[in-house]
PyMOL commands that place a pseudoatom at each C-alpha (Angstrom):
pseudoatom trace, name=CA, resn=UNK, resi=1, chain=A, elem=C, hetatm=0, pos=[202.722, 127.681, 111.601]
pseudoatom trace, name=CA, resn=UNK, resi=2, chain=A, elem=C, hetatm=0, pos=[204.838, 125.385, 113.680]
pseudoatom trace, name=CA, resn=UNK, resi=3, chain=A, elem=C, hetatm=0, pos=[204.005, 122.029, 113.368]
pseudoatom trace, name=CA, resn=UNK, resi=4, chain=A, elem=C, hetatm=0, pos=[206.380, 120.958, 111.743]
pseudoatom trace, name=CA, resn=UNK, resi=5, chain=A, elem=C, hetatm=0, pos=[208.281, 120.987, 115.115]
pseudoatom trace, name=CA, resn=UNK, resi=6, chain=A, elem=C, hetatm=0, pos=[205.873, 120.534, 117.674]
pseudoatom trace, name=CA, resn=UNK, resi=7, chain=A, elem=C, hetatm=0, pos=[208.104, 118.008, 120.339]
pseudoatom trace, name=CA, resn=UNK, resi=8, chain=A, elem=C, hetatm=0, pos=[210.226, 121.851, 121.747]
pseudoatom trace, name=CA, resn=UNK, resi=9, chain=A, elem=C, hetatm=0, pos=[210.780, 119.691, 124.950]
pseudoatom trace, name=CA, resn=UNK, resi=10, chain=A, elem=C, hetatm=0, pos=[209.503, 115.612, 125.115]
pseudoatom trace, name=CA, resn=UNK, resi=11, chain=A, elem=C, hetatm=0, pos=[211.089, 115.264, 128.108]
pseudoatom trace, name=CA, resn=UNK, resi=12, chain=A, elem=C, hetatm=0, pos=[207.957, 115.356, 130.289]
pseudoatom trace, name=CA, resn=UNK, resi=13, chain=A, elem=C, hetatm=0, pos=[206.287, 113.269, 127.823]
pseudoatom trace, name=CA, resn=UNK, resi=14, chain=A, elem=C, hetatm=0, pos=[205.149, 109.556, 128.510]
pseudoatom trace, name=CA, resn=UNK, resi=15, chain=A, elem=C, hetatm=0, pos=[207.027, 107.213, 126.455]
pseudoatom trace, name=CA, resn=UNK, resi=16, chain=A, elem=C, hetatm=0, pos=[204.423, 106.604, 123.748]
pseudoatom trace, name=CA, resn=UNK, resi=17, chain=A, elem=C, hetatm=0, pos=[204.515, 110.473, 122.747]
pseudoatom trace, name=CA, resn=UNK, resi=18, chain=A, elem=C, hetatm=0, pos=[207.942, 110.567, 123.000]
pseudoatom trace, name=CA, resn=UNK, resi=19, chain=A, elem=C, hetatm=0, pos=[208.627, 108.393, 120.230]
pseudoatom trace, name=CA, resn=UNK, resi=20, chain=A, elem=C, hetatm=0, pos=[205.248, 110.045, 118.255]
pseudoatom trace, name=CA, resn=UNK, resi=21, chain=A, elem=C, hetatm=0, pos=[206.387, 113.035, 118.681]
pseudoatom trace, name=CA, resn=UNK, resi=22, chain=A, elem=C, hetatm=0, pos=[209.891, 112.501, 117.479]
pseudoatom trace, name=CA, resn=UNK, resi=23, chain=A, elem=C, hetatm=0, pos=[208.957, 110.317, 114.655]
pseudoatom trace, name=CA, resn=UNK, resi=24, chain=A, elem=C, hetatm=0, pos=[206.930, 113.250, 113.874]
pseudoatom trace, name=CA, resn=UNK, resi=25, chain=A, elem=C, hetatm=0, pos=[209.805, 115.714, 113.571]
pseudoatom trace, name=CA, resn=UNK, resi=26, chain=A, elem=C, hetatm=0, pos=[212.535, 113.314, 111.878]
pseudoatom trace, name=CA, resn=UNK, resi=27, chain=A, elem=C, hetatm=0, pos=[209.466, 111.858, 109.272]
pseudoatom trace, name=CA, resn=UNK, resi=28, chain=A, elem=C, hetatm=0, pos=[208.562, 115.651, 108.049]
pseudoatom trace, name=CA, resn=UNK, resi=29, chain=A, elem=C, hetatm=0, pos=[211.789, 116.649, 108.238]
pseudoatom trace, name=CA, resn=UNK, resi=30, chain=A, elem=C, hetatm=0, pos=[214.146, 114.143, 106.704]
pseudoatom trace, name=CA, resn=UNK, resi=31, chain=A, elem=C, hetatm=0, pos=[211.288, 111.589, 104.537]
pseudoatom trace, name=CA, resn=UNK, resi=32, chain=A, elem=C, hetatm=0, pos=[210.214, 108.395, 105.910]
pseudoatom trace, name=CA, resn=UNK, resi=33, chain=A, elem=C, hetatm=0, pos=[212.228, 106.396, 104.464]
pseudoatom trace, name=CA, resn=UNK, resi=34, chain=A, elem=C, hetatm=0, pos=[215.388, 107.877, 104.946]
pseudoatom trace, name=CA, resn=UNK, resi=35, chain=A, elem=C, hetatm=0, pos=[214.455, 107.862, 109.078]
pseudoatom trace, name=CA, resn=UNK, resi=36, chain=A, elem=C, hetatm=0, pos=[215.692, 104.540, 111.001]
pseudoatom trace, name=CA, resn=UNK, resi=37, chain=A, elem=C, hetatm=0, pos=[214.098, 102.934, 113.861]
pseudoatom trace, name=CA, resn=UNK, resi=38, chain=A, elem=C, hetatm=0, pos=[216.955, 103.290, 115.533]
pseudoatom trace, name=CA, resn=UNK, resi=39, chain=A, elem=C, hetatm=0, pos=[217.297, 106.889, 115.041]
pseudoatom trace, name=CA, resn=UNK, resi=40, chain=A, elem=C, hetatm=0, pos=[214.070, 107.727, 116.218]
pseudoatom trace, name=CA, resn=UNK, resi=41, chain=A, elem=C, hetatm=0, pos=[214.608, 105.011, 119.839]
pseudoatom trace, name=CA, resn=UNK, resi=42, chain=A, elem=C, hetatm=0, pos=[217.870, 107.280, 120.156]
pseudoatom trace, name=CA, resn=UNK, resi=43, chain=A, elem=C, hetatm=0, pos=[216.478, 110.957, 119.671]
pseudoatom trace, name=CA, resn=UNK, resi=44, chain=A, elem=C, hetatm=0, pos=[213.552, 109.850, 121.771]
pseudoatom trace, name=CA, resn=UNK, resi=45, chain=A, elem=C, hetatm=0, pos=[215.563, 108.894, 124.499]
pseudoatom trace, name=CA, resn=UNK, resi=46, chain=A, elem=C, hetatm=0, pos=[213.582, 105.419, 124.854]
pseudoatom trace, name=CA, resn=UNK, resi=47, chain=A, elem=C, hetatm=0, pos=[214.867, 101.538, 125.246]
pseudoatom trace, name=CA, resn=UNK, resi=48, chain=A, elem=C, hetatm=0, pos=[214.048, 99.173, 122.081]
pseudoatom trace, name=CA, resn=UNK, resi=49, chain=A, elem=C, hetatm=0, pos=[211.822, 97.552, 123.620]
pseudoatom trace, name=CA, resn=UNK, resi=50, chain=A, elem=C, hetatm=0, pos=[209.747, 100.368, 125.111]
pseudoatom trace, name=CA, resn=UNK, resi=51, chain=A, elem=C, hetatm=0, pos=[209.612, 101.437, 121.483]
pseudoatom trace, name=CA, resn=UNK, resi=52, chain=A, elem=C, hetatm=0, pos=[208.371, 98.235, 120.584]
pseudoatom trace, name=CA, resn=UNK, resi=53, chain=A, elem=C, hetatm=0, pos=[205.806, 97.665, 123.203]
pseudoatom trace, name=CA, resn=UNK, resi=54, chain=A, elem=C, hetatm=0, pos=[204.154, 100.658, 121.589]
pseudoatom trace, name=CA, resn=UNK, resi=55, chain=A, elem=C, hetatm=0, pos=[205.195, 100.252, 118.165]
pseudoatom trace, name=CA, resn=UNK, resi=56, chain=A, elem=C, hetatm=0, pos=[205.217, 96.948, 116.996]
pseudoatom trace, name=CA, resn=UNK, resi=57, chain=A, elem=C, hetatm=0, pos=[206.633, 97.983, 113.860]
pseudoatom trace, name=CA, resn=UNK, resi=58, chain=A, elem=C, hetatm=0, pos=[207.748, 100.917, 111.499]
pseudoatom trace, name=CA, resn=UNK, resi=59, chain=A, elem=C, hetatm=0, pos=[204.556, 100.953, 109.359]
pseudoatom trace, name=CA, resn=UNK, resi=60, chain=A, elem=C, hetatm=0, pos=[202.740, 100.943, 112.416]
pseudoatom trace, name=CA, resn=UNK, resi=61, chain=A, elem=C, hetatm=0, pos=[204.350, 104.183, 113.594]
pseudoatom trace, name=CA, resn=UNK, resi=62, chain=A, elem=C, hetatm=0, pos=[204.202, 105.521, 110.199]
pseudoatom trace, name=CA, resn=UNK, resi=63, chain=A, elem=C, hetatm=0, pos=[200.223, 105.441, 110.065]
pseudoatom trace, name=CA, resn=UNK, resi=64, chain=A, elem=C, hetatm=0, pos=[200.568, 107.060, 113.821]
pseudoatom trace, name=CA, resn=UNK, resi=65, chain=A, elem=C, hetatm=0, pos=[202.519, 109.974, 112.607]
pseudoatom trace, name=CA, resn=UNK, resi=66, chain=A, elem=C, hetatm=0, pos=[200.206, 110.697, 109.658]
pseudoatom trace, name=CA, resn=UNK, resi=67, chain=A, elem=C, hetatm=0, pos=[197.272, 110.415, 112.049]
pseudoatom trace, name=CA, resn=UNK, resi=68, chain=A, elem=C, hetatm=0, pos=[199.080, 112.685, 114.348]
pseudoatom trace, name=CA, resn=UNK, resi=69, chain=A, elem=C, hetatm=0, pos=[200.047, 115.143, 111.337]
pseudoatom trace, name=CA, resn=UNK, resi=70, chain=A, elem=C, hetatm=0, pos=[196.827, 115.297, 109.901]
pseudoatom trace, name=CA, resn=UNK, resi=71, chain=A, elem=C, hetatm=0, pos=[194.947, 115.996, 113.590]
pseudoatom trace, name=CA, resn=UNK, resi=72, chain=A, elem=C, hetatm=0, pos=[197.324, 118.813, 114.488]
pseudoatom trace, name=CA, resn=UNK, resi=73, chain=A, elem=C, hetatm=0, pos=[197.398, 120.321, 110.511]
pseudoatom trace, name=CA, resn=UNK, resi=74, chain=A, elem=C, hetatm=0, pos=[194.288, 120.245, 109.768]
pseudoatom trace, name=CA, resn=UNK, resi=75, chain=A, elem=C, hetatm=0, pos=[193.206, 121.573, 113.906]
pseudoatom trace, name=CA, resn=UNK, resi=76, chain=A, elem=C, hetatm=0, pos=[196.041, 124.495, 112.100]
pseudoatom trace, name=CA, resn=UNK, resi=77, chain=A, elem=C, hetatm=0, pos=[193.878, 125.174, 108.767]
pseudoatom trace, name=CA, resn=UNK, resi=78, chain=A, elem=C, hetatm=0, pos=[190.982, 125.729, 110.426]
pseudoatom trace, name=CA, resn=UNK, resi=79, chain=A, elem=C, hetatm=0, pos=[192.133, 127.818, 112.829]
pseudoatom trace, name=CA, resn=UNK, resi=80, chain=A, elem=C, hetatm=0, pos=[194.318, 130.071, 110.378]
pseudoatom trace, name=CA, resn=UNK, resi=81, chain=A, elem=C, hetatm=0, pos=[191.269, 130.691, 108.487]
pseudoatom trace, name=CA, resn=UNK, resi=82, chain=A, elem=C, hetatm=0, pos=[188.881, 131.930, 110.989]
pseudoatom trace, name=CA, resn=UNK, resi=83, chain=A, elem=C, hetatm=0, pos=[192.264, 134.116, 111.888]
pseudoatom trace, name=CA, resn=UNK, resi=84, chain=A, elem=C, hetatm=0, pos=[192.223, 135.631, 108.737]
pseudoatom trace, name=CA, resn=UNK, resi=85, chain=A, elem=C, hetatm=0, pos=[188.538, 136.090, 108.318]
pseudoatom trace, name=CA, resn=UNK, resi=86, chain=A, elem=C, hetatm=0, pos=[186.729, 133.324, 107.632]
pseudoatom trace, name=CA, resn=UNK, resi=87, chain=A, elem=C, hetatm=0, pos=[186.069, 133.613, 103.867]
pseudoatom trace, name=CA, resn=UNK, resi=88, chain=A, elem=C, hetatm=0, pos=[188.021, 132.507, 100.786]
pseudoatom trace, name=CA, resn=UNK, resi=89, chain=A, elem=C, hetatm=0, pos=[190.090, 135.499, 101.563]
pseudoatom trace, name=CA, resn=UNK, resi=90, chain=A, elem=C, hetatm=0, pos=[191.732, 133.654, 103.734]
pseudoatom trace, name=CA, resn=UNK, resi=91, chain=A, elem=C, hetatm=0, pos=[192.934, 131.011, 101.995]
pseudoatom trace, name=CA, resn=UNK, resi=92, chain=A, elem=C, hetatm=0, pos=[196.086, 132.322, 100.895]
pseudoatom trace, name=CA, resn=UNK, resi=93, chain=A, elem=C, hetatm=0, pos=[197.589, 134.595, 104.300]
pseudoatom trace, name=CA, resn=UNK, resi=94, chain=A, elem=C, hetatm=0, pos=[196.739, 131.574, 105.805]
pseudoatom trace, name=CA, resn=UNK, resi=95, chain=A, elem=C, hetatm=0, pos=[199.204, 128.974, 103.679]
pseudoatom trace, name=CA, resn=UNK, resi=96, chain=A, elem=C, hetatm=0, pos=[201.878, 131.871, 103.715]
pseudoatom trace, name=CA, resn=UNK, resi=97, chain=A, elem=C, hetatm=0, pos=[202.332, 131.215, 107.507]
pseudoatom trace, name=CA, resn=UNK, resi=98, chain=A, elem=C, hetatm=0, pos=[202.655, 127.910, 106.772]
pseudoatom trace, name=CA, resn=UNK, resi=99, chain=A, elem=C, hetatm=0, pos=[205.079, 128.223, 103.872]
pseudoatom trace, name=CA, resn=UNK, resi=100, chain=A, elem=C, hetatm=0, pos=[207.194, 130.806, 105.593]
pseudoatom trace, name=CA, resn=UNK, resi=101, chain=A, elem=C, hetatm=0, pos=[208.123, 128.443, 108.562]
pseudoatom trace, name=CA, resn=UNK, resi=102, chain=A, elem=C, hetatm=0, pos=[211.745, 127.706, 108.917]
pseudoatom trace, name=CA, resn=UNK, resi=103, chain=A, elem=C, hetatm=0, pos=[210.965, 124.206, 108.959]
pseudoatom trace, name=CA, resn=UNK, resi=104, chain=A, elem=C, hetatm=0, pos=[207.962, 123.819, 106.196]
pseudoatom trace, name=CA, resn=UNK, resi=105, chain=A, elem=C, hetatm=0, pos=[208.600, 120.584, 103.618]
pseudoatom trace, name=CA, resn=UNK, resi=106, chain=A, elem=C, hetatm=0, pos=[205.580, 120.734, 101.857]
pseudoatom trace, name=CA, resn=UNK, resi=107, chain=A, elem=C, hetatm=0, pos=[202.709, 118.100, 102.897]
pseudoatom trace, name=CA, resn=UNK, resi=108, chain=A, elem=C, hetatm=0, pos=[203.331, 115.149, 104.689]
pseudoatom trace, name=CA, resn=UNK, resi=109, chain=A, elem=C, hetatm=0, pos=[200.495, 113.389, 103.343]
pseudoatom trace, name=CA, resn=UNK, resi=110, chain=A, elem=C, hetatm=0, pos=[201.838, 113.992, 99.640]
pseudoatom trace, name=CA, resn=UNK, resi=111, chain=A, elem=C, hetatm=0, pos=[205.237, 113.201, 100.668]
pseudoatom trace, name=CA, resn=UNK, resi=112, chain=A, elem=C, hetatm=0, pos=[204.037, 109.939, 102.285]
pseudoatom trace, name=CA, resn=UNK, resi=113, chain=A, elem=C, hetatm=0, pos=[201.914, 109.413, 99.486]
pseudoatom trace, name=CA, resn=UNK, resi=114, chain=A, elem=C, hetatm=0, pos=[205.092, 109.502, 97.031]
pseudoatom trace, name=CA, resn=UNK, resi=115, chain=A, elem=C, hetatm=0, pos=[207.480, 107.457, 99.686]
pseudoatom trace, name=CA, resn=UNK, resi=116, chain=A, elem=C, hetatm=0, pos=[205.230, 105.153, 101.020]
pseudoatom trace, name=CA, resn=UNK, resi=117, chain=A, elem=C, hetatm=0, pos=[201.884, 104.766, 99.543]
pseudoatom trace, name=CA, resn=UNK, resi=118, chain=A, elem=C, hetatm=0, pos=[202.419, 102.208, 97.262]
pseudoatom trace, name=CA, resn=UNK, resi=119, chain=A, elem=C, hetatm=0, pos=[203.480, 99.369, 100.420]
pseudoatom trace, name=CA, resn=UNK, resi=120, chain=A, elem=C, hetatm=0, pos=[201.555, 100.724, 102.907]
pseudoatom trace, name=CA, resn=UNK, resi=121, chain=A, elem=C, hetatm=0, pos=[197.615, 101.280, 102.126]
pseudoatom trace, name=CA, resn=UNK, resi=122, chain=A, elem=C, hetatm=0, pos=[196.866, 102.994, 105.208]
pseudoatom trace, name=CA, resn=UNK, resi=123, chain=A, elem=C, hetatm=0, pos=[199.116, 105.897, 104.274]
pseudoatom trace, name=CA, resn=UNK, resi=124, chain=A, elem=C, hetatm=0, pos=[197.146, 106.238, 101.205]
pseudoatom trace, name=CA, resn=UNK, resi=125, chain=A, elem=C, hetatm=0, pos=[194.087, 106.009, 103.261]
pseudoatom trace, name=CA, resn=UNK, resi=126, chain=A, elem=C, hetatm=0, pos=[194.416, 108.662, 105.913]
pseudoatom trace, name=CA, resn=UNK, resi=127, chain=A, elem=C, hetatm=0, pos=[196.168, 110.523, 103.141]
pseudoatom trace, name=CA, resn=UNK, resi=128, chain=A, elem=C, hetatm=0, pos=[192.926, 110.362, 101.172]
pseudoatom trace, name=CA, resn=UNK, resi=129, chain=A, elem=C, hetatm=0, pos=[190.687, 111.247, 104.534]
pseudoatom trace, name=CA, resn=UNK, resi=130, chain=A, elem=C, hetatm=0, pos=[193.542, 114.429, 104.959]
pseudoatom trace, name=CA, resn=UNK, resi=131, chain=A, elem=C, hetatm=0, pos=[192.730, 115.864, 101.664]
pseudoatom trace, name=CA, resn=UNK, resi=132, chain=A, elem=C, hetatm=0, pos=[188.836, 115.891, 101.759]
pseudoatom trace, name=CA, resn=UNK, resi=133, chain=A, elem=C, hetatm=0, pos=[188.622, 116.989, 105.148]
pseudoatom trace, name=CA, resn=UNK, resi=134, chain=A, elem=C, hetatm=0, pos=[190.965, 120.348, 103.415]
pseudoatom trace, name=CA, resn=UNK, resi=135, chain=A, elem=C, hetatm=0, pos=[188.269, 120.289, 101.225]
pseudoatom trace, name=CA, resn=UNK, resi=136, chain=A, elem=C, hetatm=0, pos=[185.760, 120.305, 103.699]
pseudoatom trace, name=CA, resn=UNK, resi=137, chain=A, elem=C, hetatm=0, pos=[187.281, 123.250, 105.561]
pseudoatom trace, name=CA, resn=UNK, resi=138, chain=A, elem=C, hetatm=0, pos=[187.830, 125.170, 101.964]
pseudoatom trace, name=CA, resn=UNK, resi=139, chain=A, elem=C, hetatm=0, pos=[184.208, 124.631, 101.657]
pseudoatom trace, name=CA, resn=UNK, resi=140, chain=A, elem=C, hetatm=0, pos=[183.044, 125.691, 104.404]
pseudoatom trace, name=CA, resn=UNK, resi=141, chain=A, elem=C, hetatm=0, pos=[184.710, 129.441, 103.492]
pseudoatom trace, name=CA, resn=UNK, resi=142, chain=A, elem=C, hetatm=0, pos=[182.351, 129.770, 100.394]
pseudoatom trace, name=CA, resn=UNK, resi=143, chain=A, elem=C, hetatm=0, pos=[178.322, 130.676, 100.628]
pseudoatom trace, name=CA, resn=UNK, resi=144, chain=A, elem=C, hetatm=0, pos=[176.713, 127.735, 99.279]
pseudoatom trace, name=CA, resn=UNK, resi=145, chain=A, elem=C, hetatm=0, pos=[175.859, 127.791, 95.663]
pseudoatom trace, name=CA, resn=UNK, resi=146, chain=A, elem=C, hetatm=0, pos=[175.269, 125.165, 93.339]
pseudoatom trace, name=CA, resn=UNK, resi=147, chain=A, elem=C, hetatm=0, pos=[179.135, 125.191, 92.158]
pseudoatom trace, name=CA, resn=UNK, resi=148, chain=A, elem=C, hetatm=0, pos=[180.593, 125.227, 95.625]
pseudoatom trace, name=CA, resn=UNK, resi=149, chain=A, elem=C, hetatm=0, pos=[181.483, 122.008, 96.073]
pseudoatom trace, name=CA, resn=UNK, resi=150, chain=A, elem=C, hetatm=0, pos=[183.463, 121.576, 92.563]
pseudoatom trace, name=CA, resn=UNK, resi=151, chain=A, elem=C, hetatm=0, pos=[184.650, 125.023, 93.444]
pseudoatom trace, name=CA, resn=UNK, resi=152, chain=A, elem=C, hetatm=0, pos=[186.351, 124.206, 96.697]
pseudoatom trace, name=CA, resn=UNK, resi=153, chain=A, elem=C, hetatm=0, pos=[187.346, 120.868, 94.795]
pseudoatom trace, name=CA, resn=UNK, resi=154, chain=A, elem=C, hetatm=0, pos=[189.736, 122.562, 92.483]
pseudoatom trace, name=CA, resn=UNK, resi=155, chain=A, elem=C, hetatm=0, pos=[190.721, 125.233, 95.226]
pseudoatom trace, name=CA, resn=UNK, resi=156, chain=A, elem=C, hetatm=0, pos=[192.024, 122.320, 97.226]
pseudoatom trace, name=CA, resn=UNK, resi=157, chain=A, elem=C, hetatm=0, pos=[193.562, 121.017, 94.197]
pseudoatom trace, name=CA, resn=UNK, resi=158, chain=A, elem=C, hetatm=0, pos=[195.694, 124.745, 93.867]
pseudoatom trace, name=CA, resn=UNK, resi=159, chain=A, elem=C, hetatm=0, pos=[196.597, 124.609, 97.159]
pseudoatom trace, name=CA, resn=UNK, resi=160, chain=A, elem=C, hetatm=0, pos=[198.221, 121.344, 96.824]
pseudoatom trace, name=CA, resn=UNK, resi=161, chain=A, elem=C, hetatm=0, pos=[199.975, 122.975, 93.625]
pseudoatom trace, name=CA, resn=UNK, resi=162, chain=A, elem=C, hetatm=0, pos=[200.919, 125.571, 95.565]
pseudoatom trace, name=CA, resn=UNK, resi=163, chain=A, elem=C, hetatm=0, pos=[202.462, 123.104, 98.294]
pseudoatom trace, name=CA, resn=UNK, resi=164, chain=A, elem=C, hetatm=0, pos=[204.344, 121.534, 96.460]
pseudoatom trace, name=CA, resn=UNK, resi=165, chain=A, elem=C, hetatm=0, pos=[205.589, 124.711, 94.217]
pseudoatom trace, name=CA, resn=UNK, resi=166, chain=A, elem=C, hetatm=0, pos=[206.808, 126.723, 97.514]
pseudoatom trace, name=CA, resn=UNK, resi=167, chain=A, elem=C, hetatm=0, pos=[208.918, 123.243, 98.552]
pseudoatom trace, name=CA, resn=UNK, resi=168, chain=A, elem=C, hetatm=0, pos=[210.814, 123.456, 95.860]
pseudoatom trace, name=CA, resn=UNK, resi=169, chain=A, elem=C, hetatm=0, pos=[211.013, 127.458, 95.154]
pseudoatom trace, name=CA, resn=UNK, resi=170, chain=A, elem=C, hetatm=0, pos=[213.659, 129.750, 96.325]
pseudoatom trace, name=CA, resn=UNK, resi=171, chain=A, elem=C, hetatm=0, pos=[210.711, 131.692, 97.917]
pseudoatom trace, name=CA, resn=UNK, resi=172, chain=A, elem=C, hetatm=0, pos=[207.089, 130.564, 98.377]
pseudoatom trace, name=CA, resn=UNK, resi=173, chain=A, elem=C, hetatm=0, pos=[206.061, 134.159, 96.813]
pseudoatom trace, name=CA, resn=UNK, resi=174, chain=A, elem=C, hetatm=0, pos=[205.084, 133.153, 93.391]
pseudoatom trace, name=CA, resn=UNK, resi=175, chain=A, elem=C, hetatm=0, pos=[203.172, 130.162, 94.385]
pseudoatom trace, name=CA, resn=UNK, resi=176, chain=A, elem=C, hetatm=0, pos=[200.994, 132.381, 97.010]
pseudoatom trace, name=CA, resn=UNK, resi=177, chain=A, elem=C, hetatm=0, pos=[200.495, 134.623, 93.791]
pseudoatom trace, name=CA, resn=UNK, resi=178, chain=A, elem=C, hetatm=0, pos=[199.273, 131.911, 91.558]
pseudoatom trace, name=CA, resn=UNK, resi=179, chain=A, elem=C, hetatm=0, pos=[196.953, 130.572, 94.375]
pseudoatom trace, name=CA, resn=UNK, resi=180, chain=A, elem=C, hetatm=0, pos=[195.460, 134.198, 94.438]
pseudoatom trace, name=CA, resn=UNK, resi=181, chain=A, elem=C, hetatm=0, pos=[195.158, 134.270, 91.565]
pseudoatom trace, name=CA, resn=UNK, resi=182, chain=A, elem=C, hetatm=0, pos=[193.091, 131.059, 91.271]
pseudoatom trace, name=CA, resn=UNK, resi=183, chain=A, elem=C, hetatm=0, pos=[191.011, 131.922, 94.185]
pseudoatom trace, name=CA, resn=UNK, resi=184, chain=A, elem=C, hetatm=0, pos=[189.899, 134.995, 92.205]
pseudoatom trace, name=CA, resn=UNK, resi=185, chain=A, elem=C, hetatm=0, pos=[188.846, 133.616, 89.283]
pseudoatom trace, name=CA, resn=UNK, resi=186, chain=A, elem=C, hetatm=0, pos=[186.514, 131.180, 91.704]
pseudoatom trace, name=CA, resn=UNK, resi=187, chain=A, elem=C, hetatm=0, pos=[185.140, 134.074, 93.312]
pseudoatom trace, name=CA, resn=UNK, resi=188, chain=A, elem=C, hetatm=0, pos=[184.134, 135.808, 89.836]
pseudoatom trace, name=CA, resn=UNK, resi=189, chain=A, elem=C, hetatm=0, pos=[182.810, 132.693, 88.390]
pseudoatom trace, name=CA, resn=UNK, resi=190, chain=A, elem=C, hetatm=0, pos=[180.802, 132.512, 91.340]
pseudoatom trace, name=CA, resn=UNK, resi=191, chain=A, elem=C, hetatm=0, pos=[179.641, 135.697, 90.860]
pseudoatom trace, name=CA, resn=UNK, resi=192, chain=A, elem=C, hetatm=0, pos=[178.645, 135.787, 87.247]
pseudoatom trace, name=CA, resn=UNK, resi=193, chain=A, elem=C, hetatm=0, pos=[176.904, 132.738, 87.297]
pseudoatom trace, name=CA, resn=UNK, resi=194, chain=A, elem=C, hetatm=0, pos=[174.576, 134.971, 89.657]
pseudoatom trace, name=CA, resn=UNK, resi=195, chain=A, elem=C, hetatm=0, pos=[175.412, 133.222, 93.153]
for i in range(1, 195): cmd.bond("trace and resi %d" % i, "trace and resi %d" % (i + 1))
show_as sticks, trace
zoom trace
């Protein structure tokens, strides 16, 4: 998965996706916080007050970037798991592509969450909309049974374990392991409770 680094050449790109896309890299990459305004006017190659004009002010391009991050992650998920087959099965080839990308940092709605989301409500927000629409799409890999819907609750609750293990892990091995190992216990208690 590369979307972590999705702005290869923003040349071409109007002003206002420019300084999106940018944002988008330096925010994932380096924290929030820790990115200037005036970093992200200089790597986007834009004047002040171009950035401005579209951007009134750093929250405000902060709740664009998550909005961004969470259409082209989530457009990601989805896709990885009809790649690998459409079923729970897929769950955990499909986070390894993500975790084995040169330029994965974990979530970027958990990371908000921790930087931000205590001063800026909309980051909790979309944050909160990013995480049930995971569920959602974890959901929709399971045959429907009277537990799914807990079920996919505490898968999506692994796989944020698991996010956040493989950003801090010398390899994201162990936390695609544990994942497995949690989406096989689902499937058998599935099974034995005779769905």
């Amino acid at each position: 998965m590369n979307t972590a680094s999705v702005s290869a050449d923003i040349v071409d790109l109007a002003p206002d996706a420019r300084i999106l896309h940018t944002a988008h890299d330096l925010f994932y990459r380096d924290g929030i916080r820790a990115t200037g305004i005036d970093r992200v006017i200089a790597e986007s190659g834009v004047a002040k007050k171009t950035f401005y004009r579209y951007f009134p002010s750093k929250d405000a391009l902060i709740v664009a970037f998550l909005d961004y991050r969470h259409e082209i992650w989530i457009t990601w998920f989805r896709d990885a798991l009809q790649r690998h087959g459409g079923t729970l099965s897929a769950l955990v080839p499909a986070l390894a592509e993500w975790f084995g990308a040169d330029a994965y940092r974990g979530c970027a709605f958990i990371n908000s969450v921790v930087e931000v989301g205590g001063t800026l409500p909309q980051a909790m927000d979309i944050s909160r909309r990013h995480k049930r629409d995971m569920t959602v799409a974890i959901r929709a890999l399971m045959p429907a049974s009277r537990t799914a819907k807990a079920d996919a609750q505490a898968l999506a609750l692994a796989v944020d374990g698991a996010i956040v293990a493989a950003q801090f892990a010398d390899s994201p091995a162990d936390a695609l392991k544990a994942l497995a190992r949690v989406v096989r216990a689902v499937r058998r208690g599935a099974k034995s409770a005779g769905e």
